[in-house]
N, C-alpha and C positions, 0 to 999 in steps of 0.2 A: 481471408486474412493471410498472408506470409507466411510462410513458417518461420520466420529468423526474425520478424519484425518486432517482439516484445523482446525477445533478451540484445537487441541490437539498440532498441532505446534504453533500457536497461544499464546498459554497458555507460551508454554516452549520459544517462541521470548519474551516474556514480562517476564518470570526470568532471560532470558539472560541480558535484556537490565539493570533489575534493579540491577545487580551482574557490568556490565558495568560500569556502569553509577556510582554507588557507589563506586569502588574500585581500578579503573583505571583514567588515564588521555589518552586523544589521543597522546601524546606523546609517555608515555608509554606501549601503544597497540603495536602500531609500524603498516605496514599496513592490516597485515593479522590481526589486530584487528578491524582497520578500517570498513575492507569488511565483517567484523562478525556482525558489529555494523549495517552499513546498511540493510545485510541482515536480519538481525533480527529485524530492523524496520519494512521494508518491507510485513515481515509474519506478524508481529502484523496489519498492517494497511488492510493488505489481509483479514485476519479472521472478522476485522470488516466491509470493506466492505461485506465480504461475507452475514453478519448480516443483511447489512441493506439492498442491494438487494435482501433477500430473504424475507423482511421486505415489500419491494416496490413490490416485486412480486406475495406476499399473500395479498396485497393489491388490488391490480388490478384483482388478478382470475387467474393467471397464474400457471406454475410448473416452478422449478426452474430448466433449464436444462443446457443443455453444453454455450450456449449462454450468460446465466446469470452468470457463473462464470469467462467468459470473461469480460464480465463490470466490473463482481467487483475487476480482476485483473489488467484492466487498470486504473481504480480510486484508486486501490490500492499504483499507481506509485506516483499521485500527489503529495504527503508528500513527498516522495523521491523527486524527484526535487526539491521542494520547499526548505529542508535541502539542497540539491548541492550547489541552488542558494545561503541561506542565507550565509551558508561558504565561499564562493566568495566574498560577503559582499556586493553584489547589491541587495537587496530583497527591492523591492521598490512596490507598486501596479500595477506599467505598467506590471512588471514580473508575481506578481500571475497572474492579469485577462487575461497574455501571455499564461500561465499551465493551465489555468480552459478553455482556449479557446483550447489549443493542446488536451485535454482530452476529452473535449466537442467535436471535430473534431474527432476522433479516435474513441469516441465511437460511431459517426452519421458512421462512413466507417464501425463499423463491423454491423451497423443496417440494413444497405445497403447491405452486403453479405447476397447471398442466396437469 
């Protein structure tokens, strides 16, 4: 993989969203903007996990390898849900510490691979 290639999408998720964000309503999106809009959360919140797992990794002594861009893909999701959920209009505490426990669990099963 690149070296520059996630925070380069990254970069360009975060002028999607602010182009979004400013000059659309979801109405007017319609759903292929919807799934734009997601998607483009999503990379933004990927590149920062990527940040800070490589943060907690040079911390510890570690290399950053195929493993650590797993975690930070699955920690990358929790925002995503978290927006599913608030839009549904239940986001209440039982749910987040429901997401930090499903993420917490997924990344103990890939810890456990191998």
């Amino acid at each position: 993989m690149p070296k520059h290639l996630i925070p380069v999408l990254s970069l360009f998720a975060a002028i999607v969203l602010l182009l979004m964000v400013n000059f659309t309503t979801p109405a007017g999106v319609g759903p292929f903007g919807v799934l734009v809009f997601f998607t483009a959360c999503y990379l933004l919140m990927l590149g920062i996990s990527v940040a800070i797992v490589k943060l907690f990794r040079k911390l510890i002594g570690k290399q950053m390898g195929n493993r650590g861009y797993l975690y930070a893909a699955i920690i990358a999701f929790a925002p995503i849900m978290l927006l599913l959920v608030q839009s549904l209009g239940t986001l209440t505490p039982l749910t987040v510490a429901l997401v930090v426990l499903v993420i917490f669990l997924v990344c103990f099963m890939v810890s456990k691979t191998r």
